[in-house]
N, C-alpha and C positions, 0 to 999 in steps of 0.2 A: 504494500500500500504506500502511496506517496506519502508525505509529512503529511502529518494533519495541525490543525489549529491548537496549537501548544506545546506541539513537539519541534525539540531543537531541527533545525535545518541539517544537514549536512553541510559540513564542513569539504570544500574542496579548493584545490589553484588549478589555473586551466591558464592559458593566453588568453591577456585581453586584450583588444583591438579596438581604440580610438578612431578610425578613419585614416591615420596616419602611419602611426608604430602600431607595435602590440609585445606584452611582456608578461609576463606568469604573474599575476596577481591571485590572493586568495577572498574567498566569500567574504571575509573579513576585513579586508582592505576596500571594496566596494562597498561597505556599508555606512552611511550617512550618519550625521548625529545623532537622526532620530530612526533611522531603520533604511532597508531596502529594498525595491522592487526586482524578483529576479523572474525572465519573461522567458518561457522555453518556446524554441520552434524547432521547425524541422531544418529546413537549409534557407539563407537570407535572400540567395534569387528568386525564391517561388513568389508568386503571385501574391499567394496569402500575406506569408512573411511583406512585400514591401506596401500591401494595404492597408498592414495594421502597424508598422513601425510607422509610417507615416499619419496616423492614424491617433498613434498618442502622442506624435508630438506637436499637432494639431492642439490637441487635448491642453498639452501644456505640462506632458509627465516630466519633461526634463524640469518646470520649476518648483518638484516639490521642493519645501523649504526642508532641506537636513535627510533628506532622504534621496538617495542615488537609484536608477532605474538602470538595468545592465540587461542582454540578452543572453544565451544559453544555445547554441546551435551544430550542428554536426560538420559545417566549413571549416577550412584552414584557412588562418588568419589574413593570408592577402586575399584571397573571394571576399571577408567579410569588411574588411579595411575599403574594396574596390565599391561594395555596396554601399558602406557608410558613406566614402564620399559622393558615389550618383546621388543620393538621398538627402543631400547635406543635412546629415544627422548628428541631433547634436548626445547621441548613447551610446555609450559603452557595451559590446557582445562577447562575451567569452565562445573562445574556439572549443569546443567539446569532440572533436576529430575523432576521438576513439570512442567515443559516448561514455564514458566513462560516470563524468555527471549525473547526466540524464539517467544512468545504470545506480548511481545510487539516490538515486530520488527517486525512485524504481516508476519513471515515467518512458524508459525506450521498449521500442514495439518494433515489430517488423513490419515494415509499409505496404499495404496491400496492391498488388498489382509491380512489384518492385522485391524481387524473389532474395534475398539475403541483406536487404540496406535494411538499418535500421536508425530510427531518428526516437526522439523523444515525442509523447502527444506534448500537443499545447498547453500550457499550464501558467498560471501567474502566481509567487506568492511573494504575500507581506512578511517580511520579515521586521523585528522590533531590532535595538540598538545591540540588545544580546544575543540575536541570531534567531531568534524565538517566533515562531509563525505565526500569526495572527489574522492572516487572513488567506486560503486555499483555495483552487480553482483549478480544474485540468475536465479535458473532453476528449473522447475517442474522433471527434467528429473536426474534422479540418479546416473547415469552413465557419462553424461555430461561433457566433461572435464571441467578442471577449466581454463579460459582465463588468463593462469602466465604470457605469456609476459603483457599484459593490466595490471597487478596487479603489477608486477613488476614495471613497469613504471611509475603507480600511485605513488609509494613512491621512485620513483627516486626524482617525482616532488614537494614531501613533504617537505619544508623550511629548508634550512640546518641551 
């Protein structure tokens, strides 16, 4: 079962990719004063992936106050560096190439129609300043919207 609403996050480092560079940061480095948004997808070209990265930061996810928003994906860090910049995105995405991640957030599946690849479902969680989940979200379904008012709201309620 993935985290649920209380239980610590897992703990991982992966490469993370700016747009620019990218460098092994840990869960814990990417977390804001007041907590962190971490957003799994499958790979950052897919369609989905670039309607809803663009999508929160429409929304305005990059300005939570104290809280950092990062992705979570199966690309190697120049595909997702090349993405952030077509996108001029202003979020951080850890490279999860071996899914490793997504394997211990027990959210990787095998893709149907796509005979050995495997990606993470979609998933969003709140995490608080001590790693601590506070708010869960994950769908078998790809298309799925993402529940932003409910996400939103989670880190409204994140300890100022």
């Amino acid at each position: 079962m993935p985290p649920a609403v209380g239980d610590a996050a897992p703990r991982f480092e992966a490469p993370c990719c700016d747009g620019e560079t990218f460098r092994a940061r840990t869960l814990t480095e990417r977390t804001g004063d007041r907590g962190a948004v971490f957003v799994f997808d499958g790979f950052v070209f897919s369609a989905i992936a670039r309607n809803w990265w663009r999508r929160y930061d429409r929304a305005g996810w990059d300005e939570f106050d104290g809280v950092t928003v990062s992705g979570v994906v199966r690309d190697g860090p120049y595909s997702i560096n090349e993405f952030l910049r077509q996108n001029d995105s202003p979020f951080a995405v850890f490279s999860d190439v071996d899914g490793a991640v997504a394997d211990a957030y027990d959210l990787l599946v095998e893709r149907e129609g796509m005979a050995g690849i495997h990606t993470a479902r979609r998933a969003i969680f709140v995490l608080d300043d001590d790693g601590v989940v506070r708010h869960a979200w994950d769908t078998d379904e790809w298309i799925h919207p993402v529940p932003r008012a409910d996400i939103e709201a989670a880190v409204d309620e994140l300890a100022q």
